[in-house]
BAFI-3210 file (N, C-alpha, C; in Angstrom, 3 decimals, decimal comma, padded with zeros to 6 digits):
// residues 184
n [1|2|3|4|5|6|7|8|9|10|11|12|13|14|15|16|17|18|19|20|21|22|23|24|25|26|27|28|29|30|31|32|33|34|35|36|37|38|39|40|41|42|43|44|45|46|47|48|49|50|51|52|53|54|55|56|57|58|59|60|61|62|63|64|65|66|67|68|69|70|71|72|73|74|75|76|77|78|79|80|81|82|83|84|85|86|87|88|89|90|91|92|93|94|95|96|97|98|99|100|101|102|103|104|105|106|107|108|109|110|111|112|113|114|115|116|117|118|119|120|121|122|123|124|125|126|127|128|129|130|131|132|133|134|135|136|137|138|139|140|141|142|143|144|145|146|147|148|149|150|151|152|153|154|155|156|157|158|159|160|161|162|163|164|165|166|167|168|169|170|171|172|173|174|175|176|177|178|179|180|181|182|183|184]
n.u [085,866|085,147|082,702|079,673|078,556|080,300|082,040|084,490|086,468|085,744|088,122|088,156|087,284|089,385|092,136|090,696|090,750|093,623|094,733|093,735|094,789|097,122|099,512|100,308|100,032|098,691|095,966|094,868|092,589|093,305|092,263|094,172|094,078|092,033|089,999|088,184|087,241|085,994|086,803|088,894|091,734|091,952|094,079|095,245|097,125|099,364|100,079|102,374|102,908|104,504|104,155|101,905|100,035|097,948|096,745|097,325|096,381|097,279|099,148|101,930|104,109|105,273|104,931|104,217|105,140|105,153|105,930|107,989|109,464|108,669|108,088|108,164|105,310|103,179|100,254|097,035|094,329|091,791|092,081|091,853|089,715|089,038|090,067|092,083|092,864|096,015|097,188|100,325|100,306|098,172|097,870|097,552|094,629|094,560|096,870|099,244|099,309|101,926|103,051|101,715|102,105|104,649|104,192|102,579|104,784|105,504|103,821|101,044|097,236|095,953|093,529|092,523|092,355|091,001|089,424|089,024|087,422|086,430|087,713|086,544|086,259|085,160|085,502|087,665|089,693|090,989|093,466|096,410|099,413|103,146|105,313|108,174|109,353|108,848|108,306|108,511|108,949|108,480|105,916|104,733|104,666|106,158|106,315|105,185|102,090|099,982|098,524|095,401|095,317|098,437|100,603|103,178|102,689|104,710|104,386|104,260|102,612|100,314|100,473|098,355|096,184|095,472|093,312|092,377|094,235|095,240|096,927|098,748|100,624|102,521|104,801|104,913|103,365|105,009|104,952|104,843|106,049|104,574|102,186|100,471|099,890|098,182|097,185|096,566]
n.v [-024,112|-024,681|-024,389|-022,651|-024,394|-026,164|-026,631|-025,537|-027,364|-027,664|-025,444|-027,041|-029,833|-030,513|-030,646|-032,365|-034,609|-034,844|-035,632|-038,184|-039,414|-041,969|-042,451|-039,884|-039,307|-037,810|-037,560|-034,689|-032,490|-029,558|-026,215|-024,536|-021,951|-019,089|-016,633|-013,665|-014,943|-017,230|-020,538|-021,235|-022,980|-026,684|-028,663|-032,078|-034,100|-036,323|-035,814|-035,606|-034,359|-032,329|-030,074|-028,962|-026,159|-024,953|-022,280|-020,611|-021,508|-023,193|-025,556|-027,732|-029,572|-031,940|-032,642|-035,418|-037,987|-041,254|-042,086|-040,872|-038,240|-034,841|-031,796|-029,254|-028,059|-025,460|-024,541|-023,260|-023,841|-022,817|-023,406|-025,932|-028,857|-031,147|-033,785|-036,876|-039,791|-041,660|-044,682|-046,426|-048,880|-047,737|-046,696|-044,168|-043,495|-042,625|-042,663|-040,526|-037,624|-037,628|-040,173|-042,154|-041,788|-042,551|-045,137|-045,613|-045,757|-043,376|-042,818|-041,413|-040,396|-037,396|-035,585|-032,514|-029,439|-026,664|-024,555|-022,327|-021,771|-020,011|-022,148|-024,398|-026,567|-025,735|-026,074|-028,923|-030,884|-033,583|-035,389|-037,859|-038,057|-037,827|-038,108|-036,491|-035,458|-034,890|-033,173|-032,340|-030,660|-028,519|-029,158|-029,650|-031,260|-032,401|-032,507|-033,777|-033,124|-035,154|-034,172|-034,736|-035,048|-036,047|-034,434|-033,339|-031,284|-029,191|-029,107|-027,238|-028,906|-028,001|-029,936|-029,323|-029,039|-031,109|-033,540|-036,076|-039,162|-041,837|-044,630|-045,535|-046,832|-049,532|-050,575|-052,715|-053,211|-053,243|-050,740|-048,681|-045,559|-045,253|-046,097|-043,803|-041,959|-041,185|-043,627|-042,645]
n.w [030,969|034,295|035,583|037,144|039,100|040,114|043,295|046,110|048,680|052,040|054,280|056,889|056,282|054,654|055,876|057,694|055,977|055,501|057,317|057,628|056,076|056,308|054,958|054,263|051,547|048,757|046,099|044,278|043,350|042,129|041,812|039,357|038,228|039,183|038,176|039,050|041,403|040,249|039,180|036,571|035,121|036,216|037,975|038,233|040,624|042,145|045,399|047,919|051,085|053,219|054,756|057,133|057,702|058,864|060,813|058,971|056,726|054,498|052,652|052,129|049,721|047,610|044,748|042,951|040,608|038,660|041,506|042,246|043,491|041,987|041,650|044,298|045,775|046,794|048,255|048,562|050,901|049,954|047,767|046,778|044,973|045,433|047,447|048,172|049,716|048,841|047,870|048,041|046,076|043,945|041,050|038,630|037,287|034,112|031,680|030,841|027,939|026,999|027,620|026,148|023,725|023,419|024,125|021,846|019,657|018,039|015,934|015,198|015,480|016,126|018,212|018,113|019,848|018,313|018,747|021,758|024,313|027,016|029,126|027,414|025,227|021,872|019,556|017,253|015,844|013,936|012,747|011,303|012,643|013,001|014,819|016,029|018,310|021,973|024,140|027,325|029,505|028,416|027,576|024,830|021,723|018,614|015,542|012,544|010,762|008,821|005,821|004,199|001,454|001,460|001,831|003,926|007,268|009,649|012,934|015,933|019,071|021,664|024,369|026,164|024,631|023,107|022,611|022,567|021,977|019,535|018,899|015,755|015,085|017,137|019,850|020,129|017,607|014,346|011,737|008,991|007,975|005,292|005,350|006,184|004,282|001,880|-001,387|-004,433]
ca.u [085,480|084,749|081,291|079,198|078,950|081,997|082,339|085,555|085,874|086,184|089,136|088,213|087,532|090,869|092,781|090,561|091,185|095,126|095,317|093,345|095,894|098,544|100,892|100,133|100,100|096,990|095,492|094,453|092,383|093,047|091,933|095,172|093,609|091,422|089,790|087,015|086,831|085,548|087,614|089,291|091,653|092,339|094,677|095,093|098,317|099,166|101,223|103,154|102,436|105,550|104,027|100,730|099,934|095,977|096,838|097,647|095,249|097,842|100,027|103,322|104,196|105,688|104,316|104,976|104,974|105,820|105,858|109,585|109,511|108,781|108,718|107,590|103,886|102,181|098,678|096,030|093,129|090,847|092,286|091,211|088,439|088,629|091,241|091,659|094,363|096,190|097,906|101,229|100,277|097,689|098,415|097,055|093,722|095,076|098,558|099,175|099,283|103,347|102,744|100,172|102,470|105,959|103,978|102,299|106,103|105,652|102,728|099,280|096,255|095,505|092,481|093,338|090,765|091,079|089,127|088,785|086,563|086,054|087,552|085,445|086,521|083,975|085,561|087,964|089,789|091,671|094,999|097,476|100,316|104,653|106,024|109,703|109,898|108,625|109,266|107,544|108,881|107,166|104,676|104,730|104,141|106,110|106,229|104,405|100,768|099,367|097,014|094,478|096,875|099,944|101,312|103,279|103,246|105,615|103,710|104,093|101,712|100,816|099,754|097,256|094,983|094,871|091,989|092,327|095,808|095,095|097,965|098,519|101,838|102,970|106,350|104,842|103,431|105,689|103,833|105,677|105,077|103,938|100,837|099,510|100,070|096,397|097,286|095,512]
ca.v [-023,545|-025,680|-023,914|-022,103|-025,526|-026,552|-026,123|-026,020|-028,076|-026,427|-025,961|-028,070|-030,787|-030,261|-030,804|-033,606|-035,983|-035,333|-036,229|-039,644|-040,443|-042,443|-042,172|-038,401|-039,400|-037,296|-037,172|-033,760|-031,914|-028,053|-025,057|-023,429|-020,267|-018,697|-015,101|-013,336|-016,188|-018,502|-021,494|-021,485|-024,120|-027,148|-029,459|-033,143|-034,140|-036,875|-035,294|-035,904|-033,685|-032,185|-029,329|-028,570|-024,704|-025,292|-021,505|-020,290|-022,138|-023,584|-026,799|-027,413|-030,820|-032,154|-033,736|-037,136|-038,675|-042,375|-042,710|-040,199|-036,284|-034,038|-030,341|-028,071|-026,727|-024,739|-024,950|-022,329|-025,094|-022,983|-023,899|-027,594|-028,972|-032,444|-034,799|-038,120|-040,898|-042,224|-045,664|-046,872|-049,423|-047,393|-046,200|-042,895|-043,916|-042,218|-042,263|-039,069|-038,029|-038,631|-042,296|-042,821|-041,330|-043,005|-046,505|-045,696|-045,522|-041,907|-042,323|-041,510|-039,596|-037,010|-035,013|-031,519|-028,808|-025,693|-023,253|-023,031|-020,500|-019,871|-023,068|-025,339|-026,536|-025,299|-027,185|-029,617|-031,699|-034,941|-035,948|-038,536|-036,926|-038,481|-037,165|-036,019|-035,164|-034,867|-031,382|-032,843|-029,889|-027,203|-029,874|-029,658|-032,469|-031,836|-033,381|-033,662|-033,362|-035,886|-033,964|-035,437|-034,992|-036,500|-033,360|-032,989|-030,072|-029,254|-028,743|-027,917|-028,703|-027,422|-030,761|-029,439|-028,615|-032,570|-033,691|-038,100|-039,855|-042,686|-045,285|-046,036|-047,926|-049,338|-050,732|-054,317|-053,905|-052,043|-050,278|-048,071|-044,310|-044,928|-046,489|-042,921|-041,593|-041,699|-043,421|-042,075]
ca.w [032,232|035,071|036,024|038,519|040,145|040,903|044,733|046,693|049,663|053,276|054,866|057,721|055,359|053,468|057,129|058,191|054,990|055,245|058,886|057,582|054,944|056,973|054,457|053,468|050,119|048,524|044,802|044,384|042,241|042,775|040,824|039,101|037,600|039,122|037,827|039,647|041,880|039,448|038,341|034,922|034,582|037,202|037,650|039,134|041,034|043,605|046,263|049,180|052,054|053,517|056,033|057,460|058,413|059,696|060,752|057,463|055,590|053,327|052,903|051,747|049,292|046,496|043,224|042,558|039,046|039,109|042,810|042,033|043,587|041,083|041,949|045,032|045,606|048,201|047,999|049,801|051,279|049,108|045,726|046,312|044,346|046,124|047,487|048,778|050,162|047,063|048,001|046,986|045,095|043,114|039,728|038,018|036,756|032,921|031,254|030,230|026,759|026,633|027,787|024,982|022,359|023,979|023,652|019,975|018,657|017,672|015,173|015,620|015,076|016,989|017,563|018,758|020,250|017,604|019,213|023,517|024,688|028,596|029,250|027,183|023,355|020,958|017,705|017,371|014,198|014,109|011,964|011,352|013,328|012,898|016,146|016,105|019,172|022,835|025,104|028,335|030,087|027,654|027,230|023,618|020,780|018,005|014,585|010,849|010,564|007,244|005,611|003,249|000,032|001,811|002,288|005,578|007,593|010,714|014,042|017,529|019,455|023,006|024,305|026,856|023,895|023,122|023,506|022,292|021,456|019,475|018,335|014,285|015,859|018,763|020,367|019,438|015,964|013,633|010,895|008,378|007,980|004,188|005,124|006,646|003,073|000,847|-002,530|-005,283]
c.u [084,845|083,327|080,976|079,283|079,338|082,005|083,388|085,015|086,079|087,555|089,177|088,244|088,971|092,127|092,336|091,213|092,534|095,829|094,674|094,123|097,291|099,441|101,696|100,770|098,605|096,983|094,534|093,783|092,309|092,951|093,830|095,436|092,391|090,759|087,830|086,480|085,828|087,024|087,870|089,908|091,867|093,277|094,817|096,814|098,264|100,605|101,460|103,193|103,594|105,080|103,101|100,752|098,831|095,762|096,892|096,625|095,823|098,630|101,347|103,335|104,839|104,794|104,989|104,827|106,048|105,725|107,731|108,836|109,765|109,202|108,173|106,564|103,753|101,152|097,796|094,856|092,299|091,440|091,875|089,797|088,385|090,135|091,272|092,948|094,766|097,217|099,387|101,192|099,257|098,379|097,196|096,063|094,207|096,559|098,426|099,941|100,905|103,637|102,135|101,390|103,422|105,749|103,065|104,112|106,216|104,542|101,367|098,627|095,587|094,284|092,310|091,941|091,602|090,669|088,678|088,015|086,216|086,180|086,932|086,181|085,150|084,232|086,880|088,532|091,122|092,221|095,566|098,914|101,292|105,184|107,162|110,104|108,903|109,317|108,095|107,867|108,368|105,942|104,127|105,169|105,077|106,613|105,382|103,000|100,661|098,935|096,781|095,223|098,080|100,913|101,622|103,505|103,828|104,565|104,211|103,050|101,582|099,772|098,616|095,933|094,509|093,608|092,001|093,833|094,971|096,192|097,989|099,545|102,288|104,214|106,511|104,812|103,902|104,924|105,490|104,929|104,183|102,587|099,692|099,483|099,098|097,565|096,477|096,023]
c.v [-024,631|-025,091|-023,768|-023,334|-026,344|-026,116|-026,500|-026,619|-027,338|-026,643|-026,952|-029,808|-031,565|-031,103|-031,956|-035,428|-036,035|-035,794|-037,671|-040,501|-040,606|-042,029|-040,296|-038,047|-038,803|-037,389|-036,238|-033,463|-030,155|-026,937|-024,240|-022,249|-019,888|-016,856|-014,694|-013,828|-017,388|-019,355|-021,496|-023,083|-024,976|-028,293|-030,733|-033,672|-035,270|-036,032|-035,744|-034,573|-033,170|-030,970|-028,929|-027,050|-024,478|-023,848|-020,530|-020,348|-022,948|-024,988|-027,025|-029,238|-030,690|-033,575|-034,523|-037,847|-040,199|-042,403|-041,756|-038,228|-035,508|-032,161|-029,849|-027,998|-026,776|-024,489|-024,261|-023,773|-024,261|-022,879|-024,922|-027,754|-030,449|-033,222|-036,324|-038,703|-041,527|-043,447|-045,831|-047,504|-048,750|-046,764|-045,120|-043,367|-043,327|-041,966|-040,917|-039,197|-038,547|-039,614|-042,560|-043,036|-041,853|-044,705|-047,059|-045,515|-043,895|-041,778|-042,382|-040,227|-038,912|-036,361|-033,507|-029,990|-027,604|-024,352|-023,165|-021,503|-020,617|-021,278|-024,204|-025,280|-026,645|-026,173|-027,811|-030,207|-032,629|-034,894|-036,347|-037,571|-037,720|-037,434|-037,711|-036,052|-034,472|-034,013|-032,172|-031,454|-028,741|-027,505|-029,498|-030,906|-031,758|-032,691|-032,868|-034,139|-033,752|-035,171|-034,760|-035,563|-035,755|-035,527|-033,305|-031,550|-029,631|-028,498|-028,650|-027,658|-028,567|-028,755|-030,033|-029,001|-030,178|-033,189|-035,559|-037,891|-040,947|-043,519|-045,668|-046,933|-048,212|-049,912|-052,159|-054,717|-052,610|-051,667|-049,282|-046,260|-044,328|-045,026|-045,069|-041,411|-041,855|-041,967|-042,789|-043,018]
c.w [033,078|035,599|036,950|039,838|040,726|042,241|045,044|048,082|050,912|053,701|056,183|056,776|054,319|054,532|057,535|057,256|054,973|056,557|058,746|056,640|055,920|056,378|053,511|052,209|049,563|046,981|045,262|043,416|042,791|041,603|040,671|038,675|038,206|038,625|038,495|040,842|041,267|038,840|037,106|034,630|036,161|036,958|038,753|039,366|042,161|044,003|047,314|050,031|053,107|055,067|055,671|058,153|058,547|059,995|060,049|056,541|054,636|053,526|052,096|051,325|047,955|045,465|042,904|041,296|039,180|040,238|043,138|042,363|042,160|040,894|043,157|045,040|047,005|047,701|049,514|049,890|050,361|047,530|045,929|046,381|045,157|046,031|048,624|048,798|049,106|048,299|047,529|045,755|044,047|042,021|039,019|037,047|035,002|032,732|030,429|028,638|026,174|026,544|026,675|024,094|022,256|023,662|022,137|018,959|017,589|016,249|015,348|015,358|016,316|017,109|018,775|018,658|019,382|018,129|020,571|023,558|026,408|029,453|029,087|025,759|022,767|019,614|018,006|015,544|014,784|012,884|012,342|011,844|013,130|013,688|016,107|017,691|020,465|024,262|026,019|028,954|029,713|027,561|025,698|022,742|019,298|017,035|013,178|010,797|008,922|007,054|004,400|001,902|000,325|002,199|003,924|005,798|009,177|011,436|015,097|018,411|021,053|023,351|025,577|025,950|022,715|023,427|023,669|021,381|020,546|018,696|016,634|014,338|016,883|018,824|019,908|017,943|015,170|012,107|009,906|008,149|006,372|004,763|005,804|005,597|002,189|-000,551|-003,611|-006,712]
res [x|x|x|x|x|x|x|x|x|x|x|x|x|x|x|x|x|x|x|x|x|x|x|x|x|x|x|x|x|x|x|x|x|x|x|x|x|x|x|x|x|x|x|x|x|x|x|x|x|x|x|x|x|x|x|x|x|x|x|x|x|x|x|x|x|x|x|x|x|x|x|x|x|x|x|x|x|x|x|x|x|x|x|x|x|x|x|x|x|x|x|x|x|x|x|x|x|x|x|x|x|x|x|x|x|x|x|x|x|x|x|x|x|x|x|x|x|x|x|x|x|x|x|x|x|x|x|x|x|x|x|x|x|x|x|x|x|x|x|x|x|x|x|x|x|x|x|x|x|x|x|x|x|x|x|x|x|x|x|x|x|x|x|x|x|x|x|x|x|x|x|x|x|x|x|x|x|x|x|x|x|x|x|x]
***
């Protein structure tokens, strides 16, 4: 849960910063659930700015990944939590967890939130993970969790409940899957 004090920004505010981005290129952060009018979850996006409705309240753009059109959104001015002029040459302060996992060569240890409660993870556990395979469009992780015995067991995982990637191989240094195998 993003909390009581989270404020959205005004709609004048919302209108003034996209008439200051020359290239009406924006990084967004806008609430995508809301219930009650409190924020649940939110999400961050740079977009491209396709039509202004100042009348409306709303704006019209597409999501950009890579600097490449991605899909559609319309966006009410009060879903945004804050936004600002994104550059060309800037680059997405975090690679998302596909990037991580695309340049660990498909093995690594993940550490995956177990129990979420009102938007907040309460517990949490980490394992050697051998990823099969990569659903970006379900956004699902899916592959053989190590456990402590060696025993594998088939997972899929919904990556927005990721919490840390971390590499056990990468594209440079090749590793073998034994070594994430306990001898005894």
């Amino acid at each position: 849960m993003l909390g009581p004090s989270l404020k959205f920004i005004s709609e004048q505010d919302v209108f003034q910063t996209i008439e200051k981005c020359a290239n009406k290129k924006l990084k967004v952060t806008y609430c995508s659930l809301s219930i009650n009018g409190e924020c649940i979850t939110s999400k961050n996006v740079i977009l491209e700015i396709t039509k202004i409705h100042k009348n409306c309240g709303f704006i019209e753009g597409v999501v950009l990944k890579d600097n490449e059109p991605f899909e559609d959104i319309i966006l009410k001015s009060s879903q945004i939590l804050s936004l600002e002029c994104f550059e060309q040459n800037q680059k997405p302060e975090k690679p998302s967890i596909f990037e991580v996992i695309k340049n660990c060569n498909g093995m690594v240890r993940i550490t995956q939130c177990t129990k979420f409660e009102k938007g907040v993870c309460k517990d949490s556990r980490t394992f050697n993970f051998i990823v099969t395979q990569l659903d970006e469009k379900n956004k699902n992780v899916k592959g053989y969790r190590i456990r402590g015995n060696g025993q594998a067991e088939y997972m899929v995982i919904d990556s927005s409940m990721i919490l840390k990637v971390e590499c056990l191989t990468s594209r440079e240094v090749l590793a073998n899957p034994w070594m994430m195998f306990p001898f005894k």
